[in-house]
NUZAKOL-582841 format. One record per atom (N, C-alpha, C, CB): residue in one letter; z, x, y. Coordinates in steps of 0.001 Angstrom, whole numbers, plus 500000, padded with zeros to 6 digits. Glycine has a CB too. Example, Ala and Ser with C-alpha at 12.3 -4.5 7.8 and 13.67 -1.06 7.14 Angstrom:
A507800513190494310A507800512300495500A507800513200496700A509046511308495527S507080512850497750S507140513670498940S507870512900500030S505725514084499402
***
This chain:
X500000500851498803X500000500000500000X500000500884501243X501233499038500008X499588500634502459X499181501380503266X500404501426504707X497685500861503488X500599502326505535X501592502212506067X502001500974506842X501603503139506639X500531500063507380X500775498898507845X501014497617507035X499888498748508568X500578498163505709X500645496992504886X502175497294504446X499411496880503600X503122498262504446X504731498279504108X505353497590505085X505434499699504039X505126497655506625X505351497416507661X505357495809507334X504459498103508636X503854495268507413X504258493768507368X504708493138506473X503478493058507581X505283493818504925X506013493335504189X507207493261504516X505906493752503289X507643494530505068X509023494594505314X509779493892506725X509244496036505285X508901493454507032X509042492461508559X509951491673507963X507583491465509287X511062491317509444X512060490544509173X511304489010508976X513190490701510357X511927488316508491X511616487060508448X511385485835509744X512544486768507672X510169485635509588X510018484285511438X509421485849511824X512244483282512887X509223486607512268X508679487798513171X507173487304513317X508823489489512403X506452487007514721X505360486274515023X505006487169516205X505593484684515277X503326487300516316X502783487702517866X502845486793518665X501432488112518040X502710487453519833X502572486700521062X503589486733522635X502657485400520466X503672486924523382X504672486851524528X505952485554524647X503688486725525816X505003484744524115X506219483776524335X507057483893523365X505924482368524430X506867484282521887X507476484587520924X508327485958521437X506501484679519765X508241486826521854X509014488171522466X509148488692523440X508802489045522157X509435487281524265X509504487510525441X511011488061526129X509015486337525914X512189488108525299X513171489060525714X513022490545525327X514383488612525226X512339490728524118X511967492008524203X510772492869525283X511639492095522963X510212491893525561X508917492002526481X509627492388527925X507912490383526558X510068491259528122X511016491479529634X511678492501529775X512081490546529936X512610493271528602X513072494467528834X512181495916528938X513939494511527898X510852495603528126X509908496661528530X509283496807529754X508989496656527794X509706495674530675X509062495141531918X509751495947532777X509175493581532247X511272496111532909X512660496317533106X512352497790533165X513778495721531958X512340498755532014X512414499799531597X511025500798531998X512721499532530254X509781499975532445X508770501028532931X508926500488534016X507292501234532397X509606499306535067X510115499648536228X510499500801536909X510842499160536254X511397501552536037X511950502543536368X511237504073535901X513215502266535904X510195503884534775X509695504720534684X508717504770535675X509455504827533635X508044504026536200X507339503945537954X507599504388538577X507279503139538784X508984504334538625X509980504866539988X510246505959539955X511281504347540228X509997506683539246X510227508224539041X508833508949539212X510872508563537482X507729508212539193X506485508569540139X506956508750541729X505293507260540045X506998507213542104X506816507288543103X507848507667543784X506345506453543387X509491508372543458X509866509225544243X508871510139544712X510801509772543741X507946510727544329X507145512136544846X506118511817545710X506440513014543682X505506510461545726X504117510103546399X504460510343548179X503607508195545942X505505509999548389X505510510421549827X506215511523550329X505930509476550542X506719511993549759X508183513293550151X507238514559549369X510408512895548999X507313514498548585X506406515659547551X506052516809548659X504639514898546732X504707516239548595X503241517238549182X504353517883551106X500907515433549674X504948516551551794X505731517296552793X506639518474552969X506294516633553121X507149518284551388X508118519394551308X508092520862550866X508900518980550656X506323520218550641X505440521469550089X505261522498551905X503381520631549194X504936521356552312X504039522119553794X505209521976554562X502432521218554666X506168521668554844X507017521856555649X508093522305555339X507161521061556170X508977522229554442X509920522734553981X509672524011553615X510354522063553141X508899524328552555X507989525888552019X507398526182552643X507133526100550997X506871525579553752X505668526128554958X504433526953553947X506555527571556372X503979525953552979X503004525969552352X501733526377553253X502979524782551729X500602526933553658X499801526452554292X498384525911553551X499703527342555198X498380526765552009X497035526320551288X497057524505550300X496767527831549984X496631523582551295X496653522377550378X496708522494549162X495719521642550476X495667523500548785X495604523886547187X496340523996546154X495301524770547007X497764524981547234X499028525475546496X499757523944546678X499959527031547317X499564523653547578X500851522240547885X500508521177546787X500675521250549734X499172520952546925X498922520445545545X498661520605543741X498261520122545836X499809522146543175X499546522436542505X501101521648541489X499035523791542816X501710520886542487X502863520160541460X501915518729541115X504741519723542427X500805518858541374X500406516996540956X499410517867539676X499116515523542694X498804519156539820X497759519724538555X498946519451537337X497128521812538722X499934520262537712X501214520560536597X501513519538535772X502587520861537225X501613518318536619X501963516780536244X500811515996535257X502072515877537758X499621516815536404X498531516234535393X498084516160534129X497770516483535605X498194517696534086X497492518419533108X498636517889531337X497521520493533775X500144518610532318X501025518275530622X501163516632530747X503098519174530406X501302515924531013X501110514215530875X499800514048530249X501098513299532422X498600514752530790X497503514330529561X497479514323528647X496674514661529357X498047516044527616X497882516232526210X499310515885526206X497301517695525536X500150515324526326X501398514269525995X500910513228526080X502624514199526819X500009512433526045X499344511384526206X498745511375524471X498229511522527597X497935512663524935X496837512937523662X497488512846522123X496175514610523818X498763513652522153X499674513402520839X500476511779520670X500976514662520928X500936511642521996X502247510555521554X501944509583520768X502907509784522661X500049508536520731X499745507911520013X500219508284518537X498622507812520297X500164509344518025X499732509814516465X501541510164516592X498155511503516094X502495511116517249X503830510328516962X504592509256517061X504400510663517229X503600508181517484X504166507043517479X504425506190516485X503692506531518123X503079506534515400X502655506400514213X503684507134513188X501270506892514193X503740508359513548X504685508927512742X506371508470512608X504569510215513165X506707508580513810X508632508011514495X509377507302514883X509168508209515223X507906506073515319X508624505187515785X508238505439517431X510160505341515253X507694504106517682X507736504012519517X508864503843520077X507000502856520198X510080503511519576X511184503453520359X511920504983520617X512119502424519654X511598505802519476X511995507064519420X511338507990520476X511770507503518120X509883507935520485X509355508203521650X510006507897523368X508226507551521390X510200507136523494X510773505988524348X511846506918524990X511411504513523457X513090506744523930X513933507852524495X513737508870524878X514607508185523982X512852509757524083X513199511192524279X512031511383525664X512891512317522626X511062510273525816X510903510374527252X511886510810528238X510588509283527632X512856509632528272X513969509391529557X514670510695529065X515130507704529609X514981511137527672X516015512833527941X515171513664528924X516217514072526226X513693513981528477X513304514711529386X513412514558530724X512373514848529190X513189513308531532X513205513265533109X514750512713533142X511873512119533954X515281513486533055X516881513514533229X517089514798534298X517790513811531555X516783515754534161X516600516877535240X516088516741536380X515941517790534886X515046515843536411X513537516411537258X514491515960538849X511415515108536798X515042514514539158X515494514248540421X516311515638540783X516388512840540450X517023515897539939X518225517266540710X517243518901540455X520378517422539355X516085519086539849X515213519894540161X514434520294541428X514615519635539491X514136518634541621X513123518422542925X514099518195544271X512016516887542683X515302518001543978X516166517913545361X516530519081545389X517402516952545524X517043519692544824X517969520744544854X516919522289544939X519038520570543347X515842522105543821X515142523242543672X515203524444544780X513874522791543519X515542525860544487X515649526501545598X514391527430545956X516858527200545509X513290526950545047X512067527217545738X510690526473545242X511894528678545654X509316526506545768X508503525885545187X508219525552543751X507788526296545579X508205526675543535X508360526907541542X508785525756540338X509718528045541223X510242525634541537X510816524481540694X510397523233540562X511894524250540985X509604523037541955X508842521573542070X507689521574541246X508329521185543566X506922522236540903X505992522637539914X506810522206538496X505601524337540076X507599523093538356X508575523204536607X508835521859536663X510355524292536365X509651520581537542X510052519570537678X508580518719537395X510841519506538975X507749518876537974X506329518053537856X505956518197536113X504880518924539029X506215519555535955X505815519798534456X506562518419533265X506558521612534033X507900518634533794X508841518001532774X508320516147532515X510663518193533543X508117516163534218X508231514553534761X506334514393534154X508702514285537189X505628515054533413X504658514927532824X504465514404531767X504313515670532780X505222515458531045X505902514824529499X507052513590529620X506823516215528619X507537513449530414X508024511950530449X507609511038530643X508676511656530985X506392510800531786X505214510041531824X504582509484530939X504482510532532222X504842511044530073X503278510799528598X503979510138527515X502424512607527643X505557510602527048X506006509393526595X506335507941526976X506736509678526280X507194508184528259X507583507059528246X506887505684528500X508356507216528868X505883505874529112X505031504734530171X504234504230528745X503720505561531823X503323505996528133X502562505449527697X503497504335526023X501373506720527564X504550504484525843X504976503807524579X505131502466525141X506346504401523828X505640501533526336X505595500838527323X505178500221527032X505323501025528195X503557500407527137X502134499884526877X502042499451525243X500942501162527281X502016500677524723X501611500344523169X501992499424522922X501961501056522129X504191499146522698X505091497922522479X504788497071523103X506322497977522679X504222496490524141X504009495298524893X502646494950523653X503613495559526894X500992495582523665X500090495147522845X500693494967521755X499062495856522721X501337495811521126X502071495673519641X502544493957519543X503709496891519547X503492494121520496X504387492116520860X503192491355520928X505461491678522824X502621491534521675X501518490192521831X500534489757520871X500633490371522928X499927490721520518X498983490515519212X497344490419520410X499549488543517968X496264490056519951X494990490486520563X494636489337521526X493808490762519448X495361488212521254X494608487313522770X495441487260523826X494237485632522600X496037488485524443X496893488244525530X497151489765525751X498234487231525234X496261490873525321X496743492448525845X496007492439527086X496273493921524799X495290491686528134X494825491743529530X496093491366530305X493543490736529844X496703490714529962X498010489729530709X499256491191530358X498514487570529494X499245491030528640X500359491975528546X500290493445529121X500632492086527191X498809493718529200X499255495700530412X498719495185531116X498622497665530234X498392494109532267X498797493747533650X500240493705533969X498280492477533968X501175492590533206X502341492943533385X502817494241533691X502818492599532538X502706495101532433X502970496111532412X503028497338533191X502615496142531825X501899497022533979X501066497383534954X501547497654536560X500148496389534872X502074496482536358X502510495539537643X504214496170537765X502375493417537210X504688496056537249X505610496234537139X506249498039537293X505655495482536090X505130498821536711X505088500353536676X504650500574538348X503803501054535368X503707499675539027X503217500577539922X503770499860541327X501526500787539757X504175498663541051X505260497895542137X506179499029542481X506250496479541440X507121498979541408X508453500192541704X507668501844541985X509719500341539883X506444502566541540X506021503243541813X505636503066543832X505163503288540682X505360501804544825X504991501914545569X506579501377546586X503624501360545428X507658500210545786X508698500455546151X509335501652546779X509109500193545383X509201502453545740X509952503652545534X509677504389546925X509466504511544150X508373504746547051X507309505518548014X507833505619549405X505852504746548107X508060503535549462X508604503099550703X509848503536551292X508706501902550634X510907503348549878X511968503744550489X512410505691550162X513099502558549912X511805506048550215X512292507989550231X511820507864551595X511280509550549003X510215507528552168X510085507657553469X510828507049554409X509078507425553710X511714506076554170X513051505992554975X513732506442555108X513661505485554976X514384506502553848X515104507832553708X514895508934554071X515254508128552808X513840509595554299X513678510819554772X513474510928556065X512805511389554205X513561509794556480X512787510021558251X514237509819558703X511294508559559114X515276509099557775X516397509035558297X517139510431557904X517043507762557867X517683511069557005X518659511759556398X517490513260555684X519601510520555116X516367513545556285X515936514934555606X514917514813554206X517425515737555121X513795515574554024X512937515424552933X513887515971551588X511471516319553231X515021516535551789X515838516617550347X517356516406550686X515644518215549518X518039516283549887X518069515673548173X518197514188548862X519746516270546808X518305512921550305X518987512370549524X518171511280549092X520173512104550008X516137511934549094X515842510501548816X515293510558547182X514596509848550011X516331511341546730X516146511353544700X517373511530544189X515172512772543851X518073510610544934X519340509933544545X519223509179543972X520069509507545238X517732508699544048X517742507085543410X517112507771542259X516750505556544259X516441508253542066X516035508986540818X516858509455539632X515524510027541212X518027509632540310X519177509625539278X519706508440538234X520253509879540047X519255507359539773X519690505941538810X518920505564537765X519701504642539560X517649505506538453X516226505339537469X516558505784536187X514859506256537940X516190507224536163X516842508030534483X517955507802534028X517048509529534385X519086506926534242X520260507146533626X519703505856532991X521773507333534432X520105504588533919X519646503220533893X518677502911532563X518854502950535287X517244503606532691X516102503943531808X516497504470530557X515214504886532410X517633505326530393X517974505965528932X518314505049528060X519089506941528882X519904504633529193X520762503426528679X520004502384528020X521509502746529797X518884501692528462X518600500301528185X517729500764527196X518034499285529345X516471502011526600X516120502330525982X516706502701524539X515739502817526596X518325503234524651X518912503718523533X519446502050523111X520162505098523846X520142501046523763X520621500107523529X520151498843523186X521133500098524192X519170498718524001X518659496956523490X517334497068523205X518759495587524749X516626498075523478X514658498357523189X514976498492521370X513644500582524215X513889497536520885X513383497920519497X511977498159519238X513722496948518603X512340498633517922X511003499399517421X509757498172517362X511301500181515658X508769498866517388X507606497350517467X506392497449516229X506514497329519322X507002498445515303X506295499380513836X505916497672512684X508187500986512716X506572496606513067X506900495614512230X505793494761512794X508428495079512253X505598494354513986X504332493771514815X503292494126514587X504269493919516024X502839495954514489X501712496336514354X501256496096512648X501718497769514941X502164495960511934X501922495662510400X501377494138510486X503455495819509363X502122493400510826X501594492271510672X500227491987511306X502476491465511054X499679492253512467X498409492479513087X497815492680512303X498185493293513934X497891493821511428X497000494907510770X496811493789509588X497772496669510336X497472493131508802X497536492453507757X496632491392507921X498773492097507471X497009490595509236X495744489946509577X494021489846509941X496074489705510152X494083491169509879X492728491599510844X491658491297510317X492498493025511169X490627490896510701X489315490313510198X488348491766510007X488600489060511455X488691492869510495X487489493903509737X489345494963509856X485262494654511104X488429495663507901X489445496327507097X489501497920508018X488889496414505220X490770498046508260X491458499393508777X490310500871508021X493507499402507987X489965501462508719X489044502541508351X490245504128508472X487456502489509683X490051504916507910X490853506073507215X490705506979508250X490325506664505737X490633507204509561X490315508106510407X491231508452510706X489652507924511271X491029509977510700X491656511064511092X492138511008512424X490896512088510921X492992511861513176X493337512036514386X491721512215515526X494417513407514256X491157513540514799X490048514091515544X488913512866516272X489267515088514416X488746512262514377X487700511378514734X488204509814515367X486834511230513381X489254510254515611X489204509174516716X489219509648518407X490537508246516434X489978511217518350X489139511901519705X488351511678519668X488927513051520073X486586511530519112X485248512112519150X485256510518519151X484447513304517931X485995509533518745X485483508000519165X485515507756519931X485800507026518889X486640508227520635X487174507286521934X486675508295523064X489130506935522021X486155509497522699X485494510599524029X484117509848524477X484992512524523370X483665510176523216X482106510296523474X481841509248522177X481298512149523350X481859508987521155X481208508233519892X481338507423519806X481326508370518857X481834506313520846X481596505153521051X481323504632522201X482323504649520658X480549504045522647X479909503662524014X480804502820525095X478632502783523693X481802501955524778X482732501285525477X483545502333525541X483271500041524953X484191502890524758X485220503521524541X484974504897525674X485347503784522890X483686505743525474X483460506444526169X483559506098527975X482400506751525582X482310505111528172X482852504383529709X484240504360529930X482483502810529882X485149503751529604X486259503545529554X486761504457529673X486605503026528813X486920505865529012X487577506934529022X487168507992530454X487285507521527594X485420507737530856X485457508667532029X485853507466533312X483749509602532243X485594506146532990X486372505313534398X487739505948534606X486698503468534134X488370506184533261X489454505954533748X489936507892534197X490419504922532493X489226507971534143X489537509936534439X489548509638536004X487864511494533827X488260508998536256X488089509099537767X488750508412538995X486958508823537932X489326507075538139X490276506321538560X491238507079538607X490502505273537933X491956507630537803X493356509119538649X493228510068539129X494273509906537985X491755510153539156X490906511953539915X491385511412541622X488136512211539659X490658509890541813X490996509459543072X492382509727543505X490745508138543152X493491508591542433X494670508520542031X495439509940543081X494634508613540227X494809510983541560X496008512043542096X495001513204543682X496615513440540110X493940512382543766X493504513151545201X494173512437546601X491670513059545377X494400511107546352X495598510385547426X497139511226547491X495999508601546765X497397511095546271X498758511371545965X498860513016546620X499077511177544148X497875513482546616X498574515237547258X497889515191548695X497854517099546164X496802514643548990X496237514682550154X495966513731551511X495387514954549762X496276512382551214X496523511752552103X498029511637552936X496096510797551620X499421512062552755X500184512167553324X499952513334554098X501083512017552695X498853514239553958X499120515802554885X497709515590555929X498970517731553595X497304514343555352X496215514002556241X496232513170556975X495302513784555817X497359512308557182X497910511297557715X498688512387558517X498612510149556777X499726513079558553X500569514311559242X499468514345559960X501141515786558439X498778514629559892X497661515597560457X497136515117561975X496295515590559348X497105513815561722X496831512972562931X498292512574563437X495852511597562562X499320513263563391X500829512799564005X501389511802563452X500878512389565379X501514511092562670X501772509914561832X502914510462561426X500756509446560710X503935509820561334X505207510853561294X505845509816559536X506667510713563375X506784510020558992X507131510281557761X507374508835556844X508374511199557888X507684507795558177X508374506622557884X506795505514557466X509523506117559468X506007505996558463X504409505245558270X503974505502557652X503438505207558924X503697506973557150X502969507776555988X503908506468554793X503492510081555859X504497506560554637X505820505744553137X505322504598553555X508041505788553178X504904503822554466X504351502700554093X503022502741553807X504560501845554918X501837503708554510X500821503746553620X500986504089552624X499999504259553859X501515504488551769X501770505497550899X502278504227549578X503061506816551606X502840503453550192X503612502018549446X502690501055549341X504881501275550283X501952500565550227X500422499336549966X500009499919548910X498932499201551204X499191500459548654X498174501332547500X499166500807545940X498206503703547882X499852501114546145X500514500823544741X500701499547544429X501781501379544572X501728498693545390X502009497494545622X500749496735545505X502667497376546821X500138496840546246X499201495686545637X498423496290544452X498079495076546784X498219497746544106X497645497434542423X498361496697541850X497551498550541401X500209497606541838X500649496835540661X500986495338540857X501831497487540120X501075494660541936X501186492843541865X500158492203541170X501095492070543330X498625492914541958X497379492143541238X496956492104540321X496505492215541487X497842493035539325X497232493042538179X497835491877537302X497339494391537591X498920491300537878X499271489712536933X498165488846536801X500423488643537668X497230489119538169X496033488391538244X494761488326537382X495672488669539249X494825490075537731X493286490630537168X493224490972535621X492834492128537970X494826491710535124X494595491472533649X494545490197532879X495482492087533062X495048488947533429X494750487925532500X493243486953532854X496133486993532510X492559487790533879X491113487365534239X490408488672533468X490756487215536136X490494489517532805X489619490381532223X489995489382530905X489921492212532284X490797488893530288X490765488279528811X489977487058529120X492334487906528063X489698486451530555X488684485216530494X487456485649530636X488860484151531522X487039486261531785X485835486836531991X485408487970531763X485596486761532883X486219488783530942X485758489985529948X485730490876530783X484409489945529151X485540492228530593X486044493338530899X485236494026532082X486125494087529709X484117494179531720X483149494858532285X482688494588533880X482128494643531409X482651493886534642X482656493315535638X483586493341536429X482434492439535466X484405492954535875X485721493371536975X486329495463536619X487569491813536337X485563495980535840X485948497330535819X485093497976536871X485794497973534421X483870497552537147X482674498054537460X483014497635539226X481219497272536490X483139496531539404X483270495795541146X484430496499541593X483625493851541343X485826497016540238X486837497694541309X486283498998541409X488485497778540876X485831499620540704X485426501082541300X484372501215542370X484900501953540194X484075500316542699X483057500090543933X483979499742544910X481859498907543779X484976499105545110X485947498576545712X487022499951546599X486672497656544464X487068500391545223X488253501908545476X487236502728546786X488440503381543445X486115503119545871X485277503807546747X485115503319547708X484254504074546421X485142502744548377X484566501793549553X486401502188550484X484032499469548833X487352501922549618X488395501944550557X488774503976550635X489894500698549818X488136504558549680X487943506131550589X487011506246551071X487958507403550005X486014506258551488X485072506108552441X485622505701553885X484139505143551930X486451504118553662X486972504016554942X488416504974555594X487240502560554940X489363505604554643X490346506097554926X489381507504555704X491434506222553582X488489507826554905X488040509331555423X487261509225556777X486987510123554275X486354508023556752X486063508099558413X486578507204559532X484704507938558622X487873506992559545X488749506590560301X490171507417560617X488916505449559805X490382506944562207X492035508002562438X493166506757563005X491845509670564161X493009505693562509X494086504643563011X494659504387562046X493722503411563627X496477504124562346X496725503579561156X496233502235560201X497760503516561346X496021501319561790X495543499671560894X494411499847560000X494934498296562005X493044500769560398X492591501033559218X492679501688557882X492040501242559456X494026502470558466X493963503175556941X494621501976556205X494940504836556699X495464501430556581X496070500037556073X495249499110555204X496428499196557248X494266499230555636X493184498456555435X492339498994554368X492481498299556616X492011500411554143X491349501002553452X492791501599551888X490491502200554633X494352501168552230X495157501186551407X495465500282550680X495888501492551760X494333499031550867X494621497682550668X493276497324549531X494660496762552285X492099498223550283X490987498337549367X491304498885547872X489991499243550030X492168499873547912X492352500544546822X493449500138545974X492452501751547132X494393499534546225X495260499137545833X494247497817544763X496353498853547091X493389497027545397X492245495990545218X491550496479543854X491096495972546600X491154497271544507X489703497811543502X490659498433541897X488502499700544626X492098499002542430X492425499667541307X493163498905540561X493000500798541503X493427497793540790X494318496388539984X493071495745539433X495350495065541179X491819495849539901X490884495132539116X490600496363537626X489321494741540265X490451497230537913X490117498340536847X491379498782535762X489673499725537731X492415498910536189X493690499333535314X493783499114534083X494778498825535667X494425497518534237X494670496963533283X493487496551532560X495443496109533573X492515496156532816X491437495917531950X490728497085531114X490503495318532740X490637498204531871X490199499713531224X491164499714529977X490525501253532379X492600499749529908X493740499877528874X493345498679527839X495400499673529613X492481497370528412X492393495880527903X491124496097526562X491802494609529453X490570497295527237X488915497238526883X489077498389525533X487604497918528516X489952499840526219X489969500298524694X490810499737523525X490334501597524689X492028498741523717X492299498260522715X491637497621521667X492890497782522999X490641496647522941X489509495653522133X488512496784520996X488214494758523612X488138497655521711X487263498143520687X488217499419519187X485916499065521839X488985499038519309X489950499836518476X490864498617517287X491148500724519757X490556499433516126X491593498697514946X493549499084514657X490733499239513359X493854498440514955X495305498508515120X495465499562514566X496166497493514627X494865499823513625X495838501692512598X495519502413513089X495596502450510992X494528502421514031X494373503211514952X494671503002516317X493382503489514855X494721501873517026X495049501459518626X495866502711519306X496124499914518730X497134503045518697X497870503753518856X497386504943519899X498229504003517672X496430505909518821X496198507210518889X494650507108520079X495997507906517096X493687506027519379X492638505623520691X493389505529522276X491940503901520345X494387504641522318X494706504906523729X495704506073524088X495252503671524274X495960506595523201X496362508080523754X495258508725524059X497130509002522798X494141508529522734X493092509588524286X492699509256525127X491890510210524268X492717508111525148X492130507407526747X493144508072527605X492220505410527003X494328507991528032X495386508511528256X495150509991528850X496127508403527079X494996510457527927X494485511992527970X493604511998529167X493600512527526560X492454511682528687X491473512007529678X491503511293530713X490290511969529278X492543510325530952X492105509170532536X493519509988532964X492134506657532460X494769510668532640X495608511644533105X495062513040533369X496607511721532234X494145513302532975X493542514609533156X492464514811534566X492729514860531747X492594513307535238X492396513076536564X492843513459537479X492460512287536807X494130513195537053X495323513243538227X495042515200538281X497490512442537497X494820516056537169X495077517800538072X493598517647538153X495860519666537060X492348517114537927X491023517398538144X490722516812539605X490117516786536976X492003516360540322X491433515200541247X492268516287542607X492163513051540833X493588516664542201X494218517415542773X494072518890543079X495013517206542328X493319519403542219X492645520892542329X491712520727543157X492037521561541069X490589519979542583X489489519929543679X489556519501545029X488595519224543295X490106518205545320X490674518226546760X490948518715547314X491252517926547121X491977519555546717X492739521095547452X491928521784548028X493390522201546525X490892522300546978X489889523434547328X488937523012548157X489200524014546203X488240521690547855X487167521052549313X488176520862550682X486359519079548908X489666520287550547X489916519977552029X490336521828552390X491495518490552331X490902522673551481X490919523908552098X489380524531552727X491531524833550995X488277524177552238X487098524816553064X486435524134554025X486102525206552299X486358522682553649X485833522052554768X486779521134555410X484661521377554430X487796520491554945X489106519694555468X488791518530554282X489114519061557442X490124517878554767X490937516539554085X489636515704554463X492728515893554904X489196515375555305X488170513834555557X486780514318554024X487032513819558066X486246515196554740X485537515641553087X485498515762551758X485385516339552906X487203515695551356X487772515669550445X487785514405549870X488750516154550658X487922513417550626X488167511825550515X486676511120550315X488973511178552045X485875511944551190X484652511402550623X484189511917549278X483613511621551542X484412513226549533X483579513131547785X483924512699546923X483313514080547029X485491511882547057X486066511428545657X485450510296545986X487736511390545227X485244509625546824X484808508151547173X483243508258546288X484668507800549220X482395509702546330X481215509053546048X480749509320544242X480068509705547225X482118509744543694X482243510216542425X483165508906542038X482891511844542263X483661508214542930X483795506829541942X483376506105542396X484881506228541529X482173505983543041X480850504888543468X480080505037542014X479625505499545104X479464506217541684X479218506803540754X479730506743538409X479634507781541660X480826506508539013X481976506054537643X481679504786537417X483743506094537916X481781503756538718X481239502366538263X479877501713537599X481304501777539261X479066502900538770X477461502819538324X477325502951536426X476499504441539227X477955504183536493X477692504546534528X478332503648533736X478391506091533839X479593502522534191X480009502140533462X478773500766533458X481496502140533659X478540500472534760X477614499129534566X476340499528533460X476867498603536267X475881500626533430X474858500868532795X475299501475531016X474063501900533820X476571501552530598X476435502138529341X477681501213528613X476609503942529373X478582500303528979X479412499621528565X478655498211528611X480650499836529288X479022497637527224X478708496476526598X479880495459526291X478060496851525429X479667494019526858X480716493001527021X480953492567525630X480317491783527990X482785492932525152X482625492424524104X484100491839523562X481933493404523310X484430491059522716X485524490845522570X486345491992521754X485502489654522097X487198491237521510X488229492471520692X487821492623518947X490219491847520787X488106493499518140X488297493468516758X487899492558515793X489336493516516602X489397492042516106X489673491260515469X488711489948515262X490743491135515870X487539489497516310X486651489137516517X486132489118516152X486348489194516930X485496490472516539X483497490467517126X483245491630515648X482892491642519614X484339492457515093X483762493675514640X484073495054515235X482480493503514744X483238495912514920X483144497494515510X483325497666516677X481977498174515391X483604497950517513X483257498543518901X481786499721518914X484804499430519412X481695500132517831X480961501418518074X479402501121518505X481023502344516682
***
């Protein structure tokens, strides 16, 4: 018998998919990547300042080398956690997320030189890569296949709300009381809070994915780890779209995150405004996606992946040739737009084309490579706004995800999930 077929034998008795069926377990995963959000967005507005002003950084490049750090180990922690999830248990994952970002707030406050903000980015990578991404898995796991647009919108929503919360209040904090320690005080709470509710009331979701699997209308195929890299890269055509949208969607991601607060400085915008631009962008991804993921399960995927990356682009384009705040407001509002239409449905789309014994490890590489944005998005920025400036920087990411949407309209095919339609391939 096969590991999913022990699984749904050994399922407790009454154990059923769906949200309304697990919806106290659901709510606490809601609860718990709240706070894993929030340990982003301590850095989105204080970060990159404390790079250039505190360190009197002057190469963007270097200032932005704690978002590469973040990037890079959160990707291939991405890339494995699927296949130990399989192995340990997603709740086990879960935790040893929150042990790791147990340091990072008293690293990044305290740190007594750049280095450490780097080493701290490193850690808060691998916590990312567990914790968020197990988040996700357990929510699809709970629901079963006609409701994973709704269930990582939630999910969604909830990660990047407190991610733009968060944003808001350090730049208060800091404009009031100093760019360190005291606005990752709250960061303390986050990780303690996050351990606690993870070690105590979160369960394993190994019993859900059995039963799925038991049900499934096309039979579980024997693939290896690799060949499901080489599926979900390149060897399958949804899967592939999907995997470079979503690279470019955090290339943007992490080219905001290091370069628009020093480009906002730049024009005198002082610390408290930067934290509210800095807070839209998130806030409205993560609200709209209650919207937009349970409109990708009606009107399918492709369309609304394709119109937000036209959307995003359109709102860097406007941030880069404008110097007012109401427009950048405006162009923080675009993106926040465009990237609640793409999120959750990109996460919606590789599930669909993936068989539960595998779901796992497929969206870890998606994972991989749409995290491998965030240092591909942050290096290069660095290096274009160091030769020609920040406004140049913003455009070329704008016209490389004008570009991401185009390939996806032209090589991704509308389709339901699995359990459905069949193959993805």
């Amino acid at each position: 018998m096969s590991t999913d077929g022990r699984a749904a034998a050994d399922a407790p008795a009454g154990l059923r998919l769906g949200l309304a069926e697990n919806w106290r377990q659901f709510s606490l995963l809601i609860l718990v990547n709240a706070f894993v959000g929030g340990m982003v967005g301590l850095e989105r507005t204080v970060v990159p300042l404390i790079g250039s002003e505190e360190f009197r950084i002057a190469s963007t490049t270097l200032v932005t080398s704690f978002i590469v750090s973040f990037g890079v180990v959160k990707a291939f922690t991405n890339l494995v956690s699927g296949h130990l999830a399989d192995i340990y248990g997603r709740k086990h994952l879960l935790v040893l997320g929150w042990l790791v970002a147990l340091p990072v707030p008293f690293m990044i406050g305290w740190g007594p030189s750049w280095g450490w903000i780097v080493a701290a980015n490193a850690l808060l990578g691998v916590s990312q890569g567990l914790a968020w991404s197990m988040t996700v898995i357990m929510k699809i796991d709970l629901v079963g296949p006609k409701s994973r647009g709704l269930a990582v919108g939630l999910n969604e929503f909830a990660g990047y709300v407190a991610v733009g919360l968060t944003a808001l209040a350090t730049g208060y904090i800091a404009q009031r009381y100093g760019l360190r320690p005291a606005p990752f005080y709250i960061g303390i709470g986050y990780a303690a809070l996050g351990l606690v509710l993870s070690i105590v009331l979160i369960r394993d979701t190994r019993h859900h994915v059995g039963l799925e699997s038991a049900s499934h209308a096309v039979a579980a195929e024997p693939l290896r780890f690799w060949e499901v890299f080489r599926r979900t890269s390149y060897g399958d055509r949804n899967l592939f779209a999907a995997s470079q949208a979503g690279l470019v969607n955090n290339l943007n991601d992490g080219m905001s995150w290091g370069i628009f607060p020093l480009f906002y400085a730049g024009f005198g915008l002082g610390i408290e405004r930067i934290g509210v631009l800095k807070a839209v962008y998130p806030v409205v991804w993560g609200a709209l996606q209650t919207i937009t993921g349970p409109l990708s399960d009606r009107w399918g995927r492709k369309g609304l992946i394709v119109a937000g990356m036209w959307v995003q682009a359109a709102g860097l384009f406007l941030t880069a040739a404008t110097r007012q705040f109401g427009w950048w407001l405006a162009a923080s509002v675009l993106l926040g737009l465009g990237t609640a239409m793409v999120y959750p449905t990109l996460i919606a789309s590789v599930s669909d084309a993936s068989h539960p014994s595998w779901r796992a490890r497929s969206l870890s590489v998606y994972r991989f490579w749409r995290d491998m944005g965030y240092a591909v998005g942050a290096l290069a920025a660095g290096v274009i706004a160091d030769l020609f400036g920040a406004a140049w920087a913003i455009g070329s990411v704008g016209v490389l995800t004008l570009a991401s949407g185009a390939l996806v309209a032209i090589v991704m095919r509308e389709q339901g999930n699995l359990m459905s339609k069949g193959s993805g391939s």
